[in-house]
C-alpha positions as CSV (number, residue, x, y, z in Angstrom):
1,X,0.0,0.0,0.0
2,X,1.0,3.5,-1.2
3,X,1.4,6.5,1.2
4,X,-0.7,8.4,-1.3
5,X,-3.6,5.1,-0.9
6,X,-3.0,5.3,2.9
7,X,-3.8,9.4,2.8
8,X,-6.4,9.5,0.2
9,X,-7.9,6.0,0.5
10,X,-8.6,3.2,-2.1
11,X,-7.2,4.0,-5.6
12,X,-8.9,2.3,-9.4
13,X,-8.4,2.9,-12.8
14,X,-9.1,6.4,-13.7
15,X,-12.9,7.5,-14.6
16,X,-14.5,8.9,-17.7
17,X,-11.9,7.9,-20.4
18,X,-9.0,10.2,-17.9
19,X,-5.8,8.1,-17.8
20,X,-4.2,7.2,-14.2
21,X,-5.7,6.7,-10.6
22,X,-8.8,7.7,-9.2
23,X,-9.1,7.8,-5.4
24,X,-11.9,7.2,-3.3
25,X,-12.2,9.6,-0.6
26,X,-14.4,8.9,3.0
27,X,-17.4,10.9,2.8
28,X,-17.6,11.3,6.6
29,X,-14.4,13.8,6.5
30,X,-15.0,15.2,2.4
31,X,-17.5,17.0,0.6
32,X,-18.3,18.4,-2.7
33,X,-17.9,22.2,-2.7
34,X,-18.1,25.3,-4.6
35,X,-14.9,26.8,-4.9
36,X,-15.4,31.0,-5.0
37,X,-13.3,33.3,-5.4
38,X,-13.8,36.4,-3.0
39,X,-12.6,39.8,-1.1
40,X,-12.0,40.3,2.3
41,X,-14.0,43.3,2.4
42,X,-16.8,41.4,1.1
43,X,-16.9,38.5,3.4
44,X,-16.2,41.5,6.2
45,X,-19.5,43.3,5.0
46,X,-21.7,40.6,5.5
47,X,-19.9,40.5,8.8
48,X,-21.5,43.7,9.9
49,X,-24.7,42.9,8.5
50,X,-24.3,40.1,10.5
51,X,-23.2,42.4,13.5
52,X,-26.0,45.1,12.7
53,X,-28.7,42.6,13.0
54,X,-27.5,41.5,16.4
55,X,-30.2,39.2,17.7
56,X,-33.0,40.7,15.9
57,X,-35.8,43.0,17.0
58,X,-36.6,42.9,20.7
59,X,-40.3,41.1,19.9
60,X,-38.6,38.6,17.4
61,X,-36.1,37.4,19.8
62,X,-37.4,37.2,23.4
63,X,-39.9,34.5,24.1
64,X,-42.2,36.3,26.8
65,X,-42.5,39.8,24.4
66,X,-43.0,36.9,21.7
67,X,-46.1,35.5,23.7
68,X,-47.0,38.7,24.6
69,X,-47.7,39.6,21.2
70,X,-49.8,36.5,20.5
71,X,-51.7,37.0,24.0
72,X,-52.8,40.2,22.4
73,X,-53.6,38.8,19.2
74,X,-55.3,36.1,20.2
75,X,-56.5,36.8,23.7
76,X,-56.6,33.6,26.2
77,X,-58.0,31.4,24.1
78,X,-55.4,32.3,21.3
79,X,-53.4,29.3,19.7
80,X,-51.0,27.4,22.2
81,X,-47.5,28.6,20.7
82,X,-43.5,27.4,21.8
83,X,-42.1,30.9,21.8
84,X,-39.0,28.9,22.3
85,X,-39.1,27.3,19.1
86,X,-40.4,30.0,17.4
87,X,-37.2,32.5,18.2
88,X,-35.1,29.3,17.4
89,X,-36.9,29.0,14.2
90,X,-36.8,32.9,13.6
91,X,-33.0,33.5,14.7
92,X,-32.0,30.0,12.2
93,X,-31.1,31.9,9.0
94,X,-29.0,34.6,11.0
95,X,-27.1,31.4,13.2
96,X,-26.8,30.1,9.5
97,X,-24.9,32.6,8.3
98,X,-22.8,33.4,10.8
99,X,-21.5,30.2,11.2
100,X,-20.6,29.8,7.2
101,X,-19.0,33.9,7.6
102,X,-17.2,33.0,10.6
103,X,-15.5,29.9,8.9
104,X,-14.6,32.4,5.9
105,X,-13.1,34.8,7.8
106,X,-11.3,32.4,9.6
107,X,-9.7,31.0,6.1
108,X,-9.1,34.3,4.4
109,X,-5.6,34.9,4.6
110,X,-5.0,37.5,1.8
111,X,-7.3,40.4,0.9
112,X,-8.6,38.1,-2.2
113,X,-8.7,34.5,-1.8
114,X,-11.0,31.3,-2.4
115,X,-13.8,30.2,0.0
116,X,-15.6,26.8,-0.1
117,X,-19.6,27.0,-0.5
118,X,-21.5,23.5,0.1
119,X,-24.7,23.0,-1.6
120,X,-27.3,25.2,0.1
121,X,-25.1,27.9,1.9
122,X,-26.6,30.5,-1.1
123,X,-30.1,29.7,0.1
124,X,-29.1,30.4,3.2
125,X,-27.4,33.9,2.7
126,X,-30.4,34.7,0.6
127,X,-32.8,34.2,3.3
128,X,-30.8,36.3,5.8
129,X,-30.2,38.8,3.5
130,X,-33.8,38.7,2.3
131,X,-34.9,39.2,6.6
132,X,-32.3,42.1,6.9
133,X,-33.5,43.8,3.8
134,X,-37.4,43.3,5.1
135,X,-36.4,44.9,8.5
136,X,-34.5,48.0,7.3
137,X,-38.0,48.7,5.0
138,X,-40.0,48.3,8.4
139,X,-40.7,51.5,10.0
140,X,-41.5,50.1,13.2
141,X,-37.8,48.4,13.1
142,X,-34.3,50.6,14.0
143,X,-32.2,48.4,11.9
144,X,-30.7,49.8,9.5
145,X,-28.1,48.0,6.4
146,X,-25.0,49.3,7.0
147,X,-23.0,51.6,4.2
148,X,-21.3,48.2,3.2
149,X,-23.8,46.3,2.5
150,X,-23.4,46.7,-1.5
151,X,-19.8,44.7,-0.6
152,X,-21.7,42.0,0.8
153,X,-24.6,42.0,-2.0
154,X,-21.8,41.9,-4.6
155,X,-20.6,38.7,-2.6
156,X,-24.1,36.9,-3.1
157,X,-23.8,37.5,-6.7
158,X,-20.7,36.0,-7.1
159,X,-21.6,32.6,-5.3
160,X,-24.5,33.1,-7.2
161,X,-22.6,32.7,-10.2
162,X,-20.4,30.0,-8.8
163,X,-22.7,27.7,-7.5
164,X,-24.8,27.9,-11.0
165,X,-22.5,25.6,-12.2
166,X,-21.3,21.8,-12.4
167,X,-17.7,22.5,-11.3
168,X,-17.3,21.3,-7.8
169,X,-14.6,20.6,-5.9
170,X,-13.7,17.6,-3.0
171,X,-12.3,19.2,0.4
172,X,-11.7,18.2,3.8
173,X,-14.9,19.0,6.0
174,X,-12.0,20.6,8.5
175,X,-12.2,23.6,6.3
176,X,-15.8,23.7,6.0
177,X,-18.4,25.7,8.2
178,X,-21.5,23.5,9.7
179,X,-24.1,22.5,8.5
């Protein structure tokens, strides 16, 4: 057995009419990826949009305002509701997207470099982005999109782009962000 077979894992002809080896890598520690190329100031925008939505409006966030709210709507005999649940539910797409920011900002050594996307991570910008941009229209709501937000809207464009594709790529999960 090879050092490259002990690294990499079982080895075969090569696939798809491509001459040499083709390895066979454990999916428990790799995944198919989206490689995309990005800027630091981009992945550091979303970072204060990120930071400007802190945990949300006071009512969205804290369980007894929360059921407060639907005591008023629907009085005492008003549907029996987990507040709980609900914030976690509510406060999912912004814990989403900090954790796959936070992993990117980690990696990011140079002021342009390449970040990893799994399937599903543009969905889940999208729908934080889609929450921040319905706030900052709601007059009842203080939040406001900071001035960089057209840095991190330029980023969602680009993994737009790069996820619309076939091209993938196989990485360790180590240098991935949770799912």
């Amino acid at each position: 057995m090879g050092i490259l077979e002990l690294m990499l894992g079982s080895s075969g002809p090569g696939e798809q009419g491509i001459e040499g080896k083709s390895y066979t890598l454990p999916k428990e520690t790799h995944d198919f990826v989206y490689p995309i190329a990005v800027r630091r100031e981009e992945v550091e925008a979303f970072g204060e949009l990120l930071e400007a939505a802190g945990d949300g409006s006071p009512a969205e966030t804290d369980p007894e305002e929360l059921q407060a709210v639907i005591d008023d709507v629907g009085g005492e005999e008003g549907p029996d509701i987990d507040t709980d649940a609900l914030v976690e539910r509510l406060q999912r797409p912004q814990n989403a997207a900090a954790s796959v920011i936070g992993t990117w900002s980690e990696t990011l050594e140079r002021d342009i470099g390449v970040v990893y996307a799994r399937r599903g991570t543009l969905e889940v910008l999208i729908e934080f982005v889609k929450r921040c941009k319905d706030r900052d229209e709601d007059e009842s709501d203080s939040f406001e999109l900071p001035e960089s937000f057209p840095n991190a809207a330029a980023l969602l464009k680009r993994l737009e782009e790069g996820t619309d594709t076939q091209y993938r790529a196989v990485v360790h999960t180590d240098l991935l962000p949770d799912e």
